[in-house]
N, C-alpha and C positions, 0 to 999 in steps of 0.2 A: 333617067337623066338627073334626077335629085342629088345622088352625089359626085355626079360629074364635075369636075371644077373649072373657073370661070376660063381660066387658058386654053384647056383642052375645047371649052364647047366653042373655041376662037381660034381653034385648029392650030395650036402651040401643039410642038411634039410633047409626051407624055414622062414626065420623070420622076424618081423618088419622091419628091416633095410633094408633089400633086397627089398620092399615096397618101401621103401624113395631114391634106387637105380633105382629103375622100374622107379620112376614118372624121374627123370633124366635123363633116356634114353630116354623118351616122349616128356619131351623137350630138349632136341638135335635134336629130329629124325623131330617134330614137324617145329622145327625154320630153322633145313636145310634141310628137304624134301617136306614136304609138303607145305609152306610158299610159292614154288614156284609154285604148283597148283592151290594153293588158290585165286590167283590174290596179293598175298603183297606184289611181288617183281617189278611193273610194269614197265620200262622197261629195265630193269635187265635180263640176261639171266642166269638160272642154266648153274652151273658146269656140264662138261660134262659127270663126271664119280664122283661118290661121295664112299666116305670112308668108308660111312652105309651101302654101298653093302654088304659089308664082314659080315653084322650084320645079312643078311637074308637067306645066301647061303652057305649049308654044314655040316658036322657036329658039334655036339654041342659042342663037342672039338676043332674044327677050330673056331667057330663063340667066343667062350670062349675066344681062344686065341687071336683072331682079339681084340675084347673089352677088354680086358687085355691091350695089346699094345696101344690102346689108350685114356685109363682110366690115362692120366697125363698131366700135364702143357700144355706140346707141345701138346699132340696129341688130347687135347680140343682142342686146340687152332686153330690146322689144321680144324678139322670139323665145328668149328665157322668160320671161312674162309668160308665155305660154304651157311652160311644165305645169305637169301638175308637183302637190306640197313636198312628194313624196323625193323629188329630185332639186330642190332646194341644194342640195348638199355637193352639188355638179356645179353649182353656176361658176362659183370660184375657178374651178379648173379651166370651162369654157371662156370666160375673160382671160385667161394666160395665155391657152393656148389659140386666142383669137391676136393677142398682143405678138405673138412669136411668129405666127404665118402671115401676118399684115401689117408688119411694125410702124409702118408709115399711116396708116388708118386710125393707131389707137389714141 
């Protein structure tokens, strides 16, 4: 349910866009969750409690609402805080393409 998007888990029929939201949440989830499994963070420690939690635990109205809250400026910005050094080089794109899918948020 992580990269379900906020419409869908609010039973909005599903459409290309929601696609181009999915691949977004992928990389978020990608650059600050997994990045530190992977070995790209070396020696960097993960956060000890990350914000994506909220994105896998509950129901689809909680997790909806979690990704609502922070589907803007800041609250990228919070979960980019959470990459590790090695994905530094992302955040740029992830604020555009937070600007382009939520233009009224940024």
């Amino acid at each position: 349910m992580q990269f379900m998007v906020v419409e869908v888990l609010r039973t909005t029929d599903h459409t290309y866009r929601h696609d181009l939201e999915s691949f977004f949440y992928v990389l978020l989830w990608m650059c600050a969750r997994q990045s530190w499994r992977n070995g790209f963070a070396g020696e960097e420690t993960p956060p000890k409690e990350s914000l994506l939690r909220r994105w896998e635990i509950g129901s689809f109205k909680y997790i909806a609402d979690a990704k609502e809250g922070h589907m803007t400026v800041n609250g990228v910005e919070r979960i980019m805080g959470e990459f590790s050094g090695a994905f530094e080089s992302v955040e740029p794109l992830c604020l555009k393409i937070e600007k382009i899918l939520f233009p009224l948020d940024s």
